[in-house]
C-alpha positions as CSV (number, residue, x, y, z in Angstrom):
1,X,0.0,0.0,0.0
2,X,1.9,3.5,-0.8
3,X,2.1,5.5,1.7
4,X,0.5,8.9,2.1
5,X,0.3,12.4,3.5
6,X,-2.4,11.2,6.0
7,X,-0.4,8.2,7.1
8,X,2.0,10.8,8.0
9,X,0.0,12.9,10.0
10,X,-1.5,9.6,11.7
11,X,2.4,9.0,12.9
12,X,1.9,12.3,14.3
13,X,-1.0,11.8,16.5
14,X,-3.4,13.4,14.4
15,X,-6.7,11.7,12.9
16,X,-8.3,13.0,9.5
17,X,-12.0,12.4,9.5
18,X,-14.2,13.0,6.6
19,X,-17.8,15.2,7.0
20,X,-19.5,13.6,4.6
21,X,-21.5,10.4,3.9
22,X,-23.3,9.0,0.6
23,X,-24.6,6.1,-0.6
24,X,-22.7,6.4,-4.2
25,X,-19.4,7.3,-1.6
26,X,-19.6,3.6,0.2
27,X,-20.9,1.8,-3.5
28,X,-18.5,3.0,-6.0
29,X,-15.4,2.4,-3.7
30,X,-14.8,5.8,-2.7
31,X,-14.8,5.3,0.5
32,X,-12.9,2.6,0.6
33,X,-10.2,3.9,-1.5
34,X,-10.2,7.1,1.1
35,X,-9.5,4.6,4.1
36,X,-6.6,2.3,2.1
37,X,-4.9,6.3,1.7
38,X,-5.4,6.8,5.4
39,X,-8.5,8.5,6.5
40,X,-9.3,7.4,9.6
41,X,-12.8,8.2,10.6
42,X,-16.3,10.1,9.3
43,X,-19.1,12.2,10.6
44,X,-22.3,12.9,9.0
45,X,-25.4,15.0,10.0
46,X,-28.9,15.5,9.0
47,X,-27.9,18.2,6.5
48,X,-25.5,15.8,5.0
49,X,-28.1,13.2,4.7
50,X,-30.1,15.5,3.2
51,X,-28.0,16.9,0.8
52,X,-26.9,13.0,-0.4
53,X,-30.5,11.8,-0.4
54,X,-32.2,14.9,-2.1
55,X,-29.5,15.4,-5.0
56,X,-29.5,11.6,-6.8
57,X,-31.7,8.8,-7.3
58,X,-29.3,6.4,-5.1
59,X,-32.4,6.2,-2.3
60,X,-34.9,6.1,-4.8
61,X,-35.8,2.1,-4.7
62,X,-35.6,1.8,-1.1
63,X,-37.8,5.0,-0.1
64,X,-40.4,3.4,-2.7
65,X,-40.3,0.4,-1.0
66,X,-40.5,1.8,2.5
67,X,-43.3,4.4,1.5
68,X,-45.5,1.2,0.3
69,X,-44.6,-1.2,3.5
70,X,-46.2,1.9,5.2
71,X,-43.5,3.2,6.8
72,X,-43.6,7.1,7.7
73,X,-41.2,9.9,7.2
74,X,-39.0,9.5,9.7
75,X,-38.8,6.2,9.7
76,X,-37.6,6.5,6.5
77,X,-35.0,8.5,7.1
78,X,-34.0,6.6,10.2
79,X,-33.7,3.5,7.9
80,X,-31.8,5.2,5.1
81,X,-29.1,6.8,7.6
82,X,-28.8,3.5,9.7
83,X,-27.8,1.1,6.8
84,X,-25.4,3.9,5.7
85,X,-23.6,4.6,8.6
86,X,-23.7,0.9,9.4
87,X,-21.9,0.1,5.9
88,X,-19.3,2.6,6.3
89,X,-18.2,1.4,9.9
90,X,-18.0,-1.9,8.4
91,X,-15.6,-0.4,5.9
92,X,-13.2,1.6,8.7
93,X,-13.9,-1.5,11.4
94,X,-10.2,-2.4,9.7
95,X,-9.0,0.7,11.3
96,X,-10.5,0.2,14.4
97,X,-9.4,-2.7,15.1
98,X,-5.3,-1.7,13.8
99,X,-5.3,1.1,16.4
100,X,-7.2,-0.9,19.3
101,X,-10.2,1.7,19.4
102,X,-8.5,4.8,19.0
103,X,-9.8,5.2,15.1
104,X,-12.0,3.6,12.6
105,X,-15.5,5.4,13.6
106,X,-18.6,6.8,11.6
107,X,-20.9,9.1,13.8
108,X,-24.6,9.7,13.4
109,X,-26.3,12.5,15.0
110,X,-29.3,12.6,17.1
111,X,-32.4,13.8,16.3
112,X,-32.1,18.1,16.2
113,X,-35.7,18.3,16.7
114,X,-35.1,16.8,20.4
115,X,-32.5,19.3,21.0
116,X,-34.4,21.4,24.1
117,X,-35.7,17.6,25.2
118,X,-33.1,16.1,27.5
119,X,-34.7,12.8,28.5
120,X,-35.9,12.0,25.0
121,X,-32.2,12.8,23.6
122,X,-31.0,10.2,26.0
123,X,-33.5,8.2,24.6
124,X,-32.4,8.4,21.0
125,X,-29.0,8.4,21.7
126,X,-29.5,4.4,23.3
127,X,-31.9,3.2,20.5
128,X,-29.9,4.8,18.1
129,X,-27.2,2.8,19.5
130,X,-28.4,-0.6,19.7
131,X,-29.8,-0.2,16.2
132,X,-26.2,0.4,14.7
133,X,-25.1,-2.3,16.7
134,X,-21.2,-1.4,15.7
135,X,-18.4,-1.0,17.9
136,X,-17.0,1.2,16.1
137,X,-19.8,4.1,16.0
138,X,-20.3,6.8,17.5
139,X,-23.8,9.0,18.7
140,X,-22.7,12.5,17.5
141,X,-24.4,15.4,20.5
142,X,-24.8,19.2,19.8
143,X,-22.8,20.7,22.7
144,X,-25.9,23.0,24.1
145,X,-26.4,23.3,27.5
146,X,-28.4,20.3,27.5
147,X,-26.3,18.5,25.2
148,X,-23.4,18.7,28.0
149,X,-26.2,16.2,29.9
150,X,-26.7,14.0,27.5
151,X,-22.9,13.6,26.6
152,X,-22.5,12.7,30.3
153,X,-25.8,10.5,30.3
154,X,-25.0,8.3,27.3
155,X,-21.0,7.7,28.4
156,X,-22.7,6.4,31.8
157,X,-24.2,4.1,30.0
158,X,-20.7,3.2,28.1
159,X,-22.0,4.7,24.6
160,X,-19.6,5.9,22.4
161,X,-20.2,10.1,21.6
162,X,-19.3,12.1,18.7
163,X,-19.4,16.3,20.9
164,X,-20.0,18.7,17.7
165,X,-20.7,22.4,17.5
166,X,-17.7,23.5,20.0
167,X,-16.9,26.9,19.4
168,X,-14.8,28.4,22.7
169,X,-12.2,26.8,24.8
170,X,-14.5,27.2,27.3
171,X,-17.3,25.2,25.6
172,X,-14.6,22.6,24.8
173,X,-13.7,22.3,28.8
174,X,-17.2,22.1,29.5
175,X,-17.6,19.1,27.4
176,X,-14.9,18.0,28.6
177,X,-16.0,17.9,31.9
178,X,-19.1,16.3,31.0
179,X,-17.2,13.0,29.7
180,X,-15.1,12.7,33.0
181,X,-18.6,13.0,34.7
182,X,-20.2,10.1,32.7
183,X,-17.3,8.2,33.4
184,X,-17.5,8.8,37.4
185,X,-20.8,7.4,37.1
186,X,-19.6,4.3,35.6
187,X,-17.3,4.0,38.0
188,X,-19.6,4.2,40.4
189,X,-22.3,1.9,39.1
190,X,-19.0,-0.5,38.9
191,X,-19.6,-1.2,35.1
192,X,-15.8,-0.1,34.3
193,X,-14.7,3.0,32.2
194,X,-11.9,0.8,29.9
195,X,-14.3,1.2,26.4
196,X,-16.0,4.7,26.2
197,X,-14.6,6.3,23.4
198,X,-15.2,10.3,23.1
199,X,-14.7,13.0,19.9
200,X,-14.9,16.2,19.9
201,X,-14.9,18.2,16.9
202,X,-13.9,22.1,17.3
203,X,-14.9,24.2,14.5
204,X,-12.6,26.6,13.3
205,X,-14.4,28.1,10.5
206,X,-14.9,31.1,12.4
207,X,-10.9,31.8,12.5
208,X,-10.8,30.9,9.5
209,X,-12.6,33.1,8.0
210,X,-11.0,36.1,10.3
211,X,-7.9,35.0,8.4
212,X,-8.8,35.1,4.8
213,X,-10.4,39.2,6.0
214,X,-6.5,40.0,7.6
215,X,-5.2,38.3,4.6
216,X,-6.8,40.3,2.2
């Protein structure tokens, strides 16, 4: 296998991820052929989802056939974004498994509509869960106030989280703080803290884009 620019930066401590998922991008190969150069992980969201699902006729058969079992909307979609995610962890579960657990995960977000409902987030976040039944995925959590509690609710429960949507250091510390929580509670409960993995993505678009305006 030749050797990359992202192998190099995985020698370096650093993981690439990708924040993007499609059906055609686990079919044609494409995602494969992203992992064999060395990506080592992938997010989506319901805006990606969205985007992937609205823009080619890749969903087309299986919506049809879920519309005239009966099923509704969002069970739809839940169906649709499951078999996806679960695909692609099947293609980094390589990765996992090379780097014991460190890398190798796809993420799928809960639910936004349940983002001012913390009981039913925890909620989603477990049956979102068992129905990936992966290892190697992760339940990706808005880090709102109440998102903070449902990061530390769902590592309690040794569920692996995906924080997104951290904008401060001081955001980032409070999320922080919210995974060594969960895993006091563990502790506690005695159900061990060894296999909780935790992500959490910073955005820097924001500086970004404060650098392109001092640039020009």
């Amino acid at each position: 296998m030749t050797k990359t620019k992202l192998h190099d930066i995985a020698q370096l401590g650093q993981s690439l991820w990708i924040d993007n998922i499609s059906r055609s991008m686990i079919a044609s190969g494409k995602l494969k052929s992203f992992i064999d150069k060395g990506l080592r992980g992938q997010t989506s969201n319901p805006t990606i989802f969205k985007q992937a699902i609205s823009s080619s006729d890749d969903y087309d058969a299986k919506i049809q056939q879920l519309a005239e079992s009966g099923k509704s909307t969002f069970d739809i979609y839940d169906e649709l974004t499951i078999k996806d995610v679960q695909d692609a962890a099947d293609l980094f579960r390589g990765v996992y498994e090379a780097t014991k657990g460190l890398d190798g995960y796809v993420s799928l977000e809960i639910n936004p509509k349940l983002g001012r409902e913390l009981e039913n987030q925890l909620k989603e976040g477990v049956r979102l869960w068992q129905k990936l039944n992966r290892p190697n995925v992760m339940i990706k959590v808005p880090s709102t106030q109440k998102g903070l509690n449902v990061v530390e609710g769902l590592i309690a429960q040794g569920i692996n989280v995906n924080a997104t949507l951290i904008f401060s250091a001081e955001q980032y510390q409070q999320v922080a703080w919210a995974y060594i929580k969960g895993l006091k509670q563990r502790v506690k409960k005695q159900r061990g803290h060894q296999k909780c993995p935790f992500r959490s993505l910073y955005f820097c678009q924001p500086y970004r884009c404060q650098c392109r305006q001092k640039i020009k």
